[in-house]
Structures are given as C-alpha cells and as structure tokens.
Residue, then its C-alpha position, 0 to 999 in steps of 0.5 A: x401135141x399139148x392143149x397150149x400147142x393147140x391154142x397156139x395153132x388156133x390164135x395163129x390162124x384167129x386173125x384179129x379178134x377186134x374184127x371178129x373171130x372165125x366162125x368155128x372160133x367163135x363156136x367154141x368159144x360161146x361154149x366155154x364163156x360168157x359172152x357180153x351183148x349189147x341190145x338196143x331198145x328203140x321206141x316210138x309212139x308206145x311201139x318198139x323196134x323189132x328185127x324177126x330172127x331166124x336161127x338154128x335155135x328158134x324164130x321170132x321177133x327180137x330186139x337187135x343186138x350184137x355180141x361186143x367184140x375182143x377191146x370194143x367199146x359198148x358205144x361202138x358196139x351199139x353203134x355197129x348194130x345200128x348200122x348193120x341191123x337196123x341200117x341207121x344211126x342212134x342216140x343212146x343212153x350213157x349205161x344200159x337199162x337192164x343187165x340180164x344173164x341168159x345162162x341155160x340157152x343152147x347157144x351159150x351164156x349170155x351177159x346181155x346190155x339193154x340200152x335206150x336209144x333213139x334214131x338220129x337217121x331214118x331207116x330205109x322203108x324197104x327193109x320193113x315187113x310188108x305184112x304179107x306172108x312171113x317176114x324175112x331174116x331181119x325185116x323190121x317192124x315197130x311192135x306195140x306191146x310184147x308180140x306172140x311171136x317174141x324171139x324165146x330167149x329174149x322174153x325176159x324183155x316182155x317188160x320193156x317192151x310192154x312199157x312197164x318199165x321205163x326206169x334203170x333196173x339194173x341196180x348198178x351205178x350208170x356209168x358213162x360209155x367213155x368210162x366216167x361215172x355218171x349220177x344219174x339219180x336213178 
C-alpha cells in the first residue's frame, strides 16, 4: 500500500464532508491543517451569551461557535450554531468583528470568525444554568464582563466580552456572507 492508496481508502469510507466527517477523520485532520470556526458574539444589556464547555482539553464558559464544514457558507455555519448550540435563530452581522488564529492549542490550529449577532427567536428557559452546583455541558448564561471561568482558548475574547471594544478589528474589508463587498466605513 501507498500513502495515496491509503487516502483513497479513507475518502471512500468519508462519506459526504458538506455533513461532517467521521470522527477519527476529523481528528486527523485538525492535526495537520488549520480549521476555520465561526463564533457568535450575543449581547444584551451589557452581558454576553455564554455556553459552559466541558472537553478533554479544558472546562469553562465559551462563546458558541462551530467549525465551517468542506463548501459551507459562513451564514449557514452561524446559522447551524445557533440552532444546535444555543437552540435559537439570529441576525448577524454581514463580515466577522474579530478574525483571531489559535495556533499552539493541543486540539488544533484554529482560524476563528467572531460575528455579532443578535437573537430573532427566544431561547427555551430550560436550557439556562439554574445557578445550582456546577452547570452542565452546554448550559447557557448571560455573563456581564469576562467570567473567571472563561473557557482558556478563547481568552484572547476578554475584550468583547468586556465591552471594550465594539468596532470591526479585524482590519480586512467587511465582506458580505453572500460574497459582495460591503463599505462599511469602518
């Protein structure tokens, strides 16, 4: 067997990439490129949407976000964690407010979106934190400032979440999620 044999085999058995990969390609994959991920920044009433996050790699509160998949447009990507993560549909902002690379994280390089959003639907009370004991994989809270328990891989969103910063950073154009440019002034 050759290394492209091997590939072969592996696209074969992929299945369709614009649904996900498998989970041991997916692995191996974050080891050897960057992956893009869009994030969603939800405030209201100087507090931000956060999501408590429990993995192999650290715990914490985290702004939700998802890995854009193989052909996904960034709209249906911000679209797609709305619904799964903070079960609700949003509004958001045409280009990202903040593009920021995590290189040096053990589960991977990561090229990360922060978009603004705001909620078009309400999100369902239950999936809250009670404020009881420690809060569950996902649970929701809005979060005034930069919480101790920040998840550690986004800290370099202490900024945003603190309200320090409310203009585009990121220095490139603002372009459009269907793709056309947009003058934004900014």
């Amino acid at each position: 067997m050759t290394i492209e044999s091997d590939l072969d085999n592996v696209l074969a058995h992929t299945g369709n990439p614009e649904e996900g990969l498998p989970d041991a390609v997916f692995h191996f994959v974050r080891k050897i490129t960057p992956l893009v991920n869009v994030d969603l920044l939800i405030r209201r009433n100087g507090c931000s949407l956060l999501a408590w996050r429990e993995d192999e790699y650290d715990t914490g509160w985290h702004i939700p976000g998802g890995i854009v998949r193989f052909r996904e447009a960034l709209l249906s990507r911000i679209n797609a964690v709305a619904l799964h993560e903070i079960g609700a549909t949003v509004d958001s902002e045409s280009g990202p407010c903040e593009l920021t690379q995590l290189r040096h994280h053990p589960r991977g390089h990561f090229i990360s979106l922060l978009y603004r959003c705001n909620l078009t639907s309400e999100i369902d009370p239950s999936r809250f934190y009670s404020g009881l004991g420690k809060p569950k994989n996902g649970s929701l809270s809005w979060i005034r400032g930069v919480p101790d328990d920040l998840y550690p891989a986004q800290r370099f969103y202490a900024d945003w979440l603190d309200g320090r910063i409310i203009a585009n950073r990121t220095g490139l154009p603002v372009v459009a999620l269907d793709g056309n440019a947009r003058d934004t002034g900014s």
